[in-house]
C-alpha positions as MATLAB code, in Angstrom:
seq = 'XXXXXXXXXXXXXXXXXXXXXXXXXXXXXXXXXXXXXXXXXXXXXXXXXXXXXXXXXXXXXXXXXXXXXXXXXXXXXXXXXXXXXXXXXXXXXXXXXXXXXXXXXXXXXXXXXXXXXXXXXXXXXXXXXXXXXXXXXXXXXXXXXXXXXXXXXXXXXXXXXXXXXXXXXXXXXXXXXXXXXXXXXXXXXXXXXXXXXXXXXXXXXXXXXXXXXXXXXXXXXXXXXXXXXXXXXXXXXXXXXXXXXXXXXXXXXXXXXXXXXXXXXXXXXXXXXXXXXXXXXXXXXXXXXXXXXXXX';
ca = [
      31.361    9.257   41.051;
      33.433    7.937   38.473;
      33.991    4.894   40.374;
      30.190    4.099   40.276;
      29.887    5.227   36.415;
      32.415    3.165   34.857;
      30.651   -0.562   35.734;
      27.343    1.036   33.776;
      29.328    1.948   30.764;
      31.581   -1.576   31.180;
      27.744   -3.305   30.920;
      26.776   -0.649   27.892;
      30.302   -1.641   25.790;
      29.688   -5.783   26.292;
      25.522   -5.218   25.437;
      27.041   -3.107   22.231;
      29.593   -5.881   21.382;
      27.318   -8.550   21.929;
      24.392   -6.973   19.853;
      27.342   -6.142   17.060;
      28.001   -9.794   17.285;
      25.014  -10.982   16.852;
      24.127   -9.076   14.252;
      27.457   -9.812   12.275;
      26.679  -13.503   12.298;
      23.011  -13.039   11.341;
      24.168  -10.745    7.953;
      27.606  -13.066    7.575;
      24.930  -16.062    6.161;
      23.201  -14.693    3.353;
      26.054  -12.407    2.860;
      28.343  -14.956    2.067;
      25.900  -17.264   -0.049;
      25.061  -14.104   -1.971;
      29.058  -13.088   -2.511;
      30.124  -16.774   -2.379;
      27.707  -19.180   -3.342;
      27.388  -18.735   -7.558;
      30.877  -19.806   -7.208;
      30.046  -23.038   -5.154;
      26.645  -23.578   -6.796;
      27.636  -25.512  -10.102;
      29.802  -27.758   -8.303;
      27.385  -29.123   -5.706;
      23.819  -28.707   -6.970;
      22.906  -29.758  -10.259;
      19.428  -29.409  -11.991;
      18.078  -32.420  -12.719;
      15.556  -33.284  -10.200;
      11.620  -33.895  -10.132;
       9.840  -31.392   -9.089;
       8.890  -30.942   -5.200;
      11.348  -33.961   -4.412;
      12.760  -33.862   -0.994;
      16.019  -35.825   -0.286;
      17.003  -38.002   -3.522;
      20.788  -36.551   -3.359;
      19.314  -32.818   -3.481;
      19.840  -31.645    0.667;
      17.124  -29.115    0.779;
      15.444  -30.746   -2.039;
      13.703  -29.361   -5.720;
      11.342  -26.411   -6.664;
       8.218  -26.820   -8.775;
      10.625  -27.192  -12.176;
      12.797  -29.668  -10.959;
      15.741  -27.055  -10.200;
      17.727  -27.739   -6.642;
      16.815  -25.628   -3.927;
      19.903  -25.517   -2.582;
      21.823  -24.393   -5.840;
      18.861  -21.575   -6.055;
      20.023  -20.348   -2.764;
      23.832  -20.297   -3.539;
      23.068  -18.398   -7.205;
      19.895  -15.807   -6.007;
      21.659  -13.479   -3.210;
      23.261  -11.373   -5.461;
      20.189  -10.213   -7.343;
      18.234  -10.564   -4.399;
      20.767   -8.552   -2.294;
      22.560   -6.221   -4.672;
      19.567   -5.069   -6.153;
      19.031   -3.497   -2.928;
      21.631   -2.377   -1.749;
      22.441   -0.337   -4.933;
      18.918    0.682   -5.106;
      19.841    2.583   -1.300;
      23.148    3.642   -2.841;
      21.754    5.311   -5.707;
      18.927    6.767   -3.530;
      21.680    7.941   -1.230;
      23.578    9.341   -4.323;
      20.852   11.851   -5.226;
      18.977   12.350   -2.362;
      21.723   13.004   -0.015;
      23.541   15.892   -1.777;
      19.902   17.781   -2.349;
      18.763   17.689    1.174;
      22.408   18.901    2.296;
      21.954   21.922   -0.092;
      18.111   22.605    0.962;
      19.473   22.866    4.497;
      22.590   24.529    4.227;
      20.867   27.609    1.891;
      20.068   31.114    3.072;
      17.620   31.310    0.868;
      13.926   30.153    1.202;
      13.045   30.055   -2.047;
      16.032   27.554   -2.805;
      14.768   25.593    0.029;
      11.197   25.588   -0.953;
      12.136   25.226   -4.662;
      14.431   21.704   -3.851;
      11.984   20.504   -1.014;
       8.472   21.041   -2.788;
       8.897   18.536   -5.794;
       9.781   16.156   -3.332;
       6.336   16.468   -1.047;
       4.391   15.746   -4.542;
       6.757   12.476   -5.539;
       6.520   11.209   -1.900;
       2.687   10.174   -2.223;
       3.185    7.768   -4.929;
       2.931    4.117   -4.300;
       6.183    2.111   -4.612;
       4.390   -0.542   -6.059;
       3.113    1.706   -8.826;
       6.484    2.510  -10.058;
       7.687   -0.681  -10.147;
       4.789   -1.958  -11.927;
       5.201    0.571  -14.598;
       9.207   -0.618  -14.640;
       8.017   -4.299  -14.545;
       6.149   -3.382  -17.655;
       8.638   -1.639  -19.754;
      11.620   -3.458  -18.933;
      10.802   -6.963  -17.188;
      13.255   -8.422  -16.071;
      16.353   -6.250  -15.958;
      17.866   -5.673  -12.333;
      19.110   -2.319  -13.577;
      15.268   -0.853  -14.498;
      14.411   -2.425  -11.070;
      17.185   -0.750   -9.224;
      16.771    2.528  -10.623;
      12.738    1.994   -9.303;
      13.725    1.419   -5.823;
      16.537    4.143   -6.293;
      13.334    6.853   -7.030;
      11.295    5.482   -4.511;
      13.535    6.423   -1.663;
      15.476    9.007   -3.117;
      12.881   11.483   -1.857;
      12.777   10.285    1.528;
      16.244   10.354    1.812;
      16.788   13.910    0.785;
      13.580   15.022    3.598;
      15.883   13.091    6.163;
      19.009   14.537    5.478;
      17.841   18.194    5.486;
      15.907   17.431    8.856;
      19.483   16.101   10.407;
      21.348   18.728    8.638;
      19.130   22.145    9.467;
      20.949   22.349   13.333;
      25.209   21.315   12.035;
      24.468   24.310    8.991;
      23.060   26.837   10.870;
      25.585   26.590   13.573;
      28.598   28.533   15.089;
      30.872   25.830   13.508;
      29.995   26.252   10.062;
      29.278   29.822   10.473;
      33.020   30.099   11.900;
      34.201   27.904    8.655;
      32.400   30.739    6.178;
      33.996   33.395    8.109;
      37.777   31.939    7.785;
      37.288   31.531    4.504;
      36.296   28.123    3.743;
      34.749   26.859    0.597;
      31.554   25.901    0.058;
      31.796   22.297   -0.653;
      34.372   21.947    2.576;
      31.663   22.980    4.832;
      28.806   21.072    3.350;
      30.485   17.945    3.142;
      33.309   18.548    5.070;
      31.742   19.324    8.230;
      27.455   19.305    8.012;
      27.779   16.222    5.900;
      30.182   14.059    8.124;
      27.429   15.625   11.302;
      25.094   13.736    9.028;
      26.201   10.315    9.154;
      25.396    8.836   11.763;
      21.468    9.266   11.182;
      22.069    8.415    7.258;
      23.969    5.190    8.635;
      21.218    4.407   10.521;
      18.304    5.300    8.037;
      20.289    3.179    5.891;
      20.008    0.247    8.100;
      16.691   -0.220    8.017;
      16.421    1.230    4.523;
      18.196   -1.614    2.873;
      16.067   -4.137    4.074;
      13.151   -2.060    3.268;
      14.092   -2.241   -0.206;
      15.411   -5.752    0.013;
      11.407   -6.953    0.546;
      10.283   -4.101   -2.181;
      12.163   -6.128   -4.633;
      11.170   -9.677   -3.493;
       7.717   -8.653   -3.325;
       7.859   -7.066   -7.082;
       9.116  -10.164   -7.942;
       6.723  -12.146   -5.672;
       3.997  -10.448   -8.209;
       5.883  -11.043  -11.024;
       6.613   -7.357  -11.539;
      10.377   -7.563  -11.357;
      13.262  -10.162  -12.124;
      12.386  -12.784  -14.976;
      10.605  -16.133  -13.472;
      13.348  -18.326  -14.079;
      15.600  -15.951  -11.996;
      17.017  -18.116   -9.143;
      16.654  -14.413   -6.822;
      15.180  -15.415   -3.767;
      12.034  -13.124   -4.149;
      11.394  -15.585   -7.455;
      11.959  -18.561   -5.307;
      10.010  -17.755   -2.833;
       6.949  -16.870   -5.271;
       7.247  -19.907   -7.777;
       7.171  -22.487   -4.435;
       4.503  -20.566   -2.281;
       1.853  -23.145   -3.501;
       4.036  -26.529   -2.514;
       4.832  -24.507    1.161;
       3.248  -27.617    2.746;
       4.742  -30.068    0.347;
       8.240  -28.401    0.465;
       8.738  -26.350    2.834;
      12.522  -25.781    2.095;
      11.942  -24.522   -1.006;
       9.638  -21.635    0.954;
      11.392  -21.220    3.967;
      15.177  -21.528    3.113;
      15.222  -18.043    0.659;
      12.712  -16.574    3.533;
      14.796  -17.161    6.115;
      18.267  -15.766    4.389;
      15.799  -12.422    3.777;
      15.063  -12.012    7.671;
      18.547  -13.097    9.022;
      19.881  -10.374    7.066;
      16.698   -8.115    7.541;
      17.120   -8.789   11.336;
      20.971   -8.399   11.794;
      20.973   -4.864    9.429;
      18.098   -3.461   11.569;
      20.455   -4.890   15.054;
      23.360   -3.148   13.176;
      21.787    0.265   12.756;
      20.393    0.194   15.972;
      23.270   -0.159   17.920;
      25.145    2.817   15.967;
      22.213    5.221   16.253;
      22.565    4.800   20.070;
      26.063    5.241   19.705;
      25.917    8.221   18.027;
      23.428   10.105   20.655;
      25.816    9.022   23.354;
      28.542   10.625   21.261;
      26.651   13.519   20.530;
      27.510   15.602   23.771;
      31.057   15.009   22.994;
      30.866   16.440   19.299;
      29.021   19.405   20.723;
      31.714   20.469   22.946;
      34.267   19.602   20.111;
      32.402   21.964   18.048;
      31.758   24.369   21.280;
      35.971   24.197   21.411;
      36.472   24.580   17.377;
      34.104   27.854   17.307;
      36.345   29.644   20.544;
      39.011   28.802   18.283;
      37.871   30.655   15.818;
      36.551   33.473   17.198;
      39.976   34.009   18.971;
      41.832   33.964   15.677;
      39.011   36.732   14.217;
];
């Protein structure tokens, strides 16, 4: 039986490594112009050109002011990128640690007292709060982080309560109170780490979630300022010349879905992962509890 097992998993490893692949070389583009290319940009792309110009010594030619599309690309990743992915981080930050305490209390009314605000927060429309952001302070990243950051940060906390109810109600962390173990040790020690995989995988498709909040906030002019090379910007200062100059369009769109598409590959992959591993933690935490209850 073995025998016959072990070409299935052989296929299941190369389809994971190939996916992984894939999905590395989709995010390793617009990672790297958004990491790299401000440092590149002012060497290779100055802004001097006629509007909508294709060609002329400008390779993916000029937006409606005359600024090189190429250069835009280089300098608007990190904005367009790191806005996001702090936005998750924050969300993570102070959603995460409230939904492991909701599920790890005895008490209902703690429960109900954490998880209730949430439910009425939940309803609002993201757009709403960045619009009210967009407002008050247009065009700082920071205010615009901090939006996405409250947008999720509910959703995040429901999500890590749901995977965290079974890992602190258990025999393992039960075991862990009984020997004596601290408080923090078993929430984050044990029911957070149970957590991660799901969180990793939430965050995969959270990110890019957020990464298309922000360009579309600044798509409506509700987020960075308008000369902001951030792709979002880009991408809503040349939507009119899409026929005329395409580049200017399609290049910033199509860093946005390679790394859209190659996060979403990324968390995919580990979320399978982690139910195949799942059986295996379960006896490991089957074994830990005997363990326990021998040295009671």
């Amino acid at each position: 039986m073995t025998g016959l097992r072990k070409p299935g998993r052989e296929r299941r490893t190369r389809r994971f490594s190939l996916t992984v692949a894939l999905a590395a070389l989709l995010l390793a583009v617009p990672v790297t112009a958004a990491v790299l290319g401000p440092l590149l940009a002012p060497a290779v792309t100055p802004d001097d050109g006629a509007p909508y110009v294709t060609g002329g010594g400008h390779l993916l030619g000029t937006d409606g002011t005359g600024r090189d599309v190429l250069g835009l690309l280089l300098r608007g990743g990190r904005s367009a990128l790191g806005v996001a992915c702090c936005a998750v981080a924050l969300a993570y930050l102070a959603g995460g640690p409230l939904g492991l305490a909701a599920a790890a209390t005895r008490h209902r009314w703690v429960d109900e007292l954490l998880m209730r605000p949430i439910e009425l927060i939940l309803p609002i429309p993201s757009l709403l709060v960045i619009s009210v952001v967009g407002v008050g302070w247009r065009g700082s990243p920071v205010a615009v982080a901090l939006a996405v950051a409250a947008i999720n940060a509910p959703a995040v906390a429901r999500l890590v309560r749901a995977a965290a109810l079974d890992a602190a109600s258990g025999p393992v962390a039960e075991a862990m109170r009984v020997q004596g173990e601290s408080r923090p040790r078993v929430l984050f020690g044990y029911v957070g780490r149970s957590v991660l995989p799901v969180a990793a995988a939430d965050a995969g498709t959270r990110v890019p979630v957020a990464v298309f909040t922000v360009a579309a906030a600044n798509f409506l002019g509700l987020g960075l300022d308008p000369a902001s090379p951030d792709w979002g910007v880009t991408i809503a200062g040349s939507r009119e010349a899409l026929l005329i100059q395409p580049w200017a369009v399609g290049a910033p769109a199509a860093m946005l879905v390679m790394f859209t598409v190659g996060l979403n590959l990324l968390a995919d992959r580990l979320l399978k992962r982690g139910r195949r591993e799942r059986p295996l933690r379960a006896k490991s935490a089957r074994a830990e509890t005997a363990r326990a209850e021998a040295a009671r």
